[in-house]
C-alpha positions as CSV (number, residue, x, y, z in Angstrom):
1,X,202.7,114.7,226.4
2,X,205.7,116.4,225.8
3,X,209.0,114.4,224.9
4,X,206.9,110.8,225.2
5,X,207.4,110.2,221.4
6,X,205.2,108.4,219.1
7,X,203.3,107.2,221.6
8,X,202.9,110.1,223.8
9,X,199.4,110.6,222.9
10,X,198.3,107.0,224.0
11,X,199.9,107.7,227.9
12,X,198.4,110.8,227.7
13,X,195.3,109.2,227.3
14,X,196.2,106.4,229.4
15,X,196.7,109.2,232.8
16,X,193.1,110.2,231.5
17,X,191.3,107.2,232.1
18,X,190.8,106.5,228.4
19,X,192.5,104.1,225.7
20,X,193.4,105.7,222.0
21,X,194.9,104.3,219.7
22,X,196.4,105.4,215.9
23,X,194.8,105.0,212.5
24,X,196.2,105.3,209.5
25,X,194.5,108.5,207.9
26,X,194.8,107.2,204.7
27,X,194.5,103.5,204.3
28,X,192.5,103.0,207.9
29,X,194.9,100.7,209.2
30,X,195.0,100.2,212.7
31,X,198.5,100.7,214.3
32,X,200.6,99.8,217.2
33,X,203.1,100.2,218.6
34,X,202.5,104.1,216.9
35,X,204.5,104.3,214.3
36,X,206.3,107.4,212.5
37,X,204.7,106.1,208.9
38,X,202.1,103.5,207.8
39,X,204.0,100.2,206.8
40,X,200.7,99.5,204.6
41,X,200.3,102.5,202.2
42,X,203.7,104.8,203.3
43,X,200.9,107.6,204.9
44,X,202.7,110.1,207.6
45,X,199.3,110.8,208.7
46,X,197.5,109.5,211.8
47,X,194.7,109.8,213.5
48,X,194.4,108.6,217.5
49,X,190.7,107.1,217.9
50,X,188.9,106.2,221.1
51,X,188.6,102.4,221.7
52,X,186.5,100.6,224.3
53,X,189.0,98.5,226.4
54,X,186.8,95.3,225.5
55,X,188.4,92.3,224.0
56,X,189.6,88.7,224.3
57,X,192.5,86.8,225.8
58,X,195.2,86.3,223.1
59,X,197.7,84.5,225.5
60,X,198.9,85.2,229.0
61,X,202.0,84.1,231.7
62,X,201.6,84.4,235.4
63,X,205.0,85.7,236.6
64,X,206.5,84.4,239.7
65,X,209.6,86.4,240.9
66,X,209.2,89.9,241.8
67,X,210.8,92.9,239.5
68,X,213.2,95.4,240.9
69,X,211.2,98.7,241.2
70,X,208.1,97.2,240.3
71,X,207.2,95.1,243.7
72,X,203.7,96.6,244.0
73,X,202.7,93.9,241.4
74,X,202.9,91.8,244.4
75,X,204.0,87.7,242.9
76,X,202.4,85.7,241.4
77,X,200.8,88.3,238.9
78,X,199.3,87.1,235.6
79,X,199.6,89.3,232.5
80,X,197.8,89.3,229.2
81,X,198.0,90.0,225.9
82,X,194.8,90.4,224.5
83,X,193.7,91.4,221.4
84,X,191.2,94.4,220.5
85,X,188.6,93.3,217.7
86,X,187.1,97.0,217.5
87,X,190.8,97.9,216.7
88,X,191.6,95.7,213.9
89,X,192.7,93.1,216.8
90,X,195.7,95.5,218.0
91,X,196.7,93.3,221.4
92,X,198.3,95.3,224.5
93,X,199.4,94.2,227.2
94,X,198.1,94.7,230.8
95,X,197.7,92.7,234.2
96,X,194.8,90.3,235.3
97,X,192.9,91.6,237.7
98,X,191.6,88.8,240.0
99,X,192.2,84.9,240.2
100,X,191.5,81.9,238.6
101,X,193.1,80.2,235.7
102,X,192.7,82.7,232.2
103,X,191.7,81.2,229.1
104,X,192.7,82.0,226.0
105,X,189.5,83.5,224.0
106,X,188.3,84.6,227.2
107,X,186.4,88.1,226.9
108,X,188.2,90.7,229.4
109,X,187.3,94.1,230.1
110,X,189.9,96.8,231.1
111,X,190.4,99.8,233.4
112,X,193.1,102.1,233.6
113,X,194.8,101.6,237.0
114,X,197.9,103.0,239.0
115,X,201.0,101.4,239.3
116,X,204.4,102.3,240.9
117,X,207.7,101.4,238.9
118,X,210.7,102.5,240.7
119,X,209.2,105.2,243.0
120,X,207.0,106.4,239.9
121,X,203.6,106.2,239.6
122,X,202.4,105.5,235.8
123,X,199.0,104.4,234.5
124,X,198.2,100.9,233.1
125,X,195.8,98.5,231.5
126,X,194.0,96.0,233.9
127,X,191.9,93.3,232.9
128,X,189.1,91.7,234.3
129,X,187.7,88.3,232.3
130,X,183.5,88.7,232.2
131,X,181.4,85.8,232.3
């Protein structure tokens, strides 16, 4: 997507339904946030892979207090980091879709969903925890 940056290709993916994600071309090292050069080996070379949107809670805070331009959150909302074990344990951040407590080490499986931020409507992560 034109004039995202970096990390254009990941919402471009993202307004697609699908996660991606950068790989070092050169040393295989998994990357994010995407980065202009591998910290690792020094490579300027990456390539965006498909990942499943499987992993496990890494930690989580359930938010209380509405955010200006982003009140169809709706309060309390619970978001997660969780981490991405097909992706070298990358962890993004998303929303908890459903109730109950989360638990860290909890397996979650994500969807791409629809928000609105300040009149805008932007794709994001969702997560659901799976028994």
């Amino acid at each position: 997507m034109k004039g995202l940056g970096q990390d254009g290709r990941y919402w471009e993916a993202l307004s697609q339904g699908r996660l991606e994600l950068p790989r070092c071309a050169a040393c295989g090292r998994w990357r994010w946030p995407a980065p202009f050069r591998c910290g690792d080996c020094g490579s300027w070379s990456f390539d965006w892979n498909p990942v499943e949107m499987r992993g496990v809670i890494y930690s989580w805070t359930r938010t209380w207090h509405p955010f200006e331009g982003a009140e169809s959150f709706g309060s309390p909302f619970v978001t997660l980091s969780v981490a991405l074990p097909e992706a070298g344990d990358i962890r993004l951040m998303g929303v908890l879709d459903g109730g109950g407590e989360p638990v860290i080490g909890a397996p979650v499986v994500g969807h791409v969903a629809e928000a609105e931020v300040y009149g805008r409507t932007i794709p994001g992560l969702r997560w659901a925890v799976t028994a």
